[in-house]
Steps between C-alpha positions, in 0.01 A plus 500: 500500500189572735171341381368887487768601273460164290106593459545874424738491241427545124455153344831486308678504773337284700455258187912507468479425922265190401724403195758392770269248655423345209538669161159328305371801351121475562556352873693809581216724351203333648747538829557891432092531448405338787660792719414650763606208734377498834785285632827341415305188542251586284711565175694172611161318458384677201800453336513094578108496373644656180813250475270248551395562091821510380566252196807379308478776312583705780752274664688567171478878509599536877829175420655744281593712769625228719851394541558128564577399853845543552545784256562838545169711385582716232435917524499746806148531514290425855436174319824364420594653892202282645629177321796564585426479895250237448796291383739598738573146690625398109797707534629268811391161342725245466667465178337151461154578571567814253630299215138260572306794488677631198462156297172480653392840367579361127327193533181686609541762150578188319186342661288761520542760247513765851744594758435356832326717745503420895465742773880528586432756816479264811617213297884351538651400181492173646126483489489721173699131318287310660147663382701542122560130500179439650249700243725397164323179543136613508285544171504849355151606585548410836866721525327768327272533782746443744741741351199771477449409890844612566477815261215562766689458776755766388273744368383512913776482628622793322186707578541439824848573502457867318120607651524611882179600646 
């Protein structure tokens, strides 16, 4: 979608557009009110600045409409489509490293009462084991904010991925 569309369409739409990013209900509205954009670049940083206030609460709210790594996202929508290609390098992962991942995935619910999040787009399943083992040994304030880091990172990456200028 052009930027010029993105800013001149009626705020539902654009608020189901934002919901894709990251579906936290009053991020996505101060998002839509924010509009007109003068830039691609300048949503992208308004919308970090905003992410930056996100809380557990949110975390929560945007989880539930996260598969776990390795997992087929559930739905046809644009959201389940963009999870889908931002775990694409799962579908050619070793079996081993799968299983990990898999086992790895319940430890962290067990642990942590959430799914695990990572930025799977750029990431090899390889490296996606390694930062799951890694983070199910830190405290759970500090995986919360590490977790809401990568929430971040998606919610950008998918603007940036939808919003042409």
């Amino acid at each position: 979608m052009l930027l010029h569309d993105f800013n001149a369409t009626d705020a539902e739409t654009a608020a189901s557009i934002v919901s894709v990013w990251a579906a936290i209900p009053r991020w996505v509205d101060d998002v839509v009110a924010g509009r007109p954009y003068p830039s691609v670049d300048a949503l992208a940083a308004r919308a970090a600045a905003l992410a930056d206030t996100w809380t557990r609460d949110d975390l929560d709210i945007a989880l539930s409409h996260h598969p776990r790594i390795g997992e087929r996202a559930t739905g046809e929508g644009a959201e389940a489509t963009a999870s889908a290609r931002e775990q694409s390098t799962m579908r050619t992962a070793p079996s081993d490293v799968a299983a990990a991942i898999a086992a790895g995935n319940a430890a962290y619910e067990q642990r942590f009462g959430r799914v695990f999040l990572i930025r799977a787009a750029g990431r090899s399943p390889e490296e996606m084991r390694a930062e799951l083992e890694r983070r199910l040994a830190g405290d759970d304030d500090a995986e919360a904010r590490e977790a809401l880091g990568q929430l971040a990172e998606i919610a950008i990456l998918r603007l940036r991925g939808m919003i042409d200028a």
